[in-house]
C-alpha positions, 0 to 999 in steps of 0.5 A, spaced: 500 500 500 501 507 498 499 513 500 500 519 495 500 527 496 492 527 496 493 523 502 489 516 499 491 509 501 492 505 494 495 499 493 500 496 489 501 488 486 496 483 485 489 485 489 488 477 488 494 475 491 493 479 497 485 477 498 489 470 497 494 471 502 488 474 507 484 468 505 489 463 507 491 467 514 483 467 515 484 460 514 490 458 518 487 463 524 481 459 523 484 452 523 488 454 530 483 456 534 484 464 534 476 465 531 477 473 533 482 474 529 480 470 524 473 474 523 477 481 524 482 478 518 476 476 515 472 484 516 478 487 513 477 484 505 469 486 506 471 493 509 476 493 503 471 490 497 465 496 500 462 499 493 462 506 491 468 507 497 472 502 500 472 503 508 478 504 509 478 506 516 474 500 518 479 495 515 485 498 519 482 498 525 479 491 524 487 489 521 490 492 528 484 488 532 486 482 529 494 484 531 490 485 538 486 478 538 493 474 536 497 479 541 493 477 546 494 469 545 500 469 544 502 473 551 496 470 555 494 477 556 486 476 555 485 483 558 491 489 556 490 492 549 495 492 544 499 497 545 499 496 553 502 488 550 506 490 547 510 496 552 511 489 557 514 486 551 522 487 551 523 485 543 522 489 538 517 490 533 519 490 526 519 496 520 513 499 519 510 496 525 515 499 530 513 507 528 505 504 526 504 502 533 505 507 538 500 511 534 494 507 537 495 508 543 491 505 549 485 505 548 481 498 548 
């Protein structure tokens, strides 16, 4: 994805290999029992396909919402947001997510 001067978020490749990506992630979430993050993957291609406007902002923070989901069941953390999870982590986040992240703040 990139975003242009006038600020609107496009995307450049294949958008069939990445619904297709998205659709084995969903998949694989599914198989490993994290059904939330899957539903959350699964919003963002809907949010993604909405006619006339895609919801941009919607399959953001559904993508970040299945970030959390696995965040969560990875650490155990069932209660903290992503962004209270990821401060009592020592290891870092890799690029973009390092400076993406701190943007979201601690709000559930």
């Amino acid at each position: 994805m990139a975003v242009s001067s006038t600020n609107i978020v496009g995307f450049q490749g294949s958008t069939e290999a990445f619904e297709a990506v998205v659709t084995d992630t969903t998949t694989t979430l599914e198989k490993t029992q994290r059904p939330t993050a899957a539903k959350h993957l699964h919003e963002v291609l809907q949010d993604l396909s909405r006619r006339q406007e895609p919801d941009l902002v919607g399959a953001i923070c559904h993508a970040m919402g299945c970030l959390e989901a696995v965040a969560r069941d990875i650490t155990g953390d069932e209660k903290s947001t992503l962004g209270l999870i990821l401060k009592k982590r020592p290891e870092p986040v890799p690029a973009p997510l390092d400076t993406a992240l701190p943007k979201v703040g601690d709000t559930p």
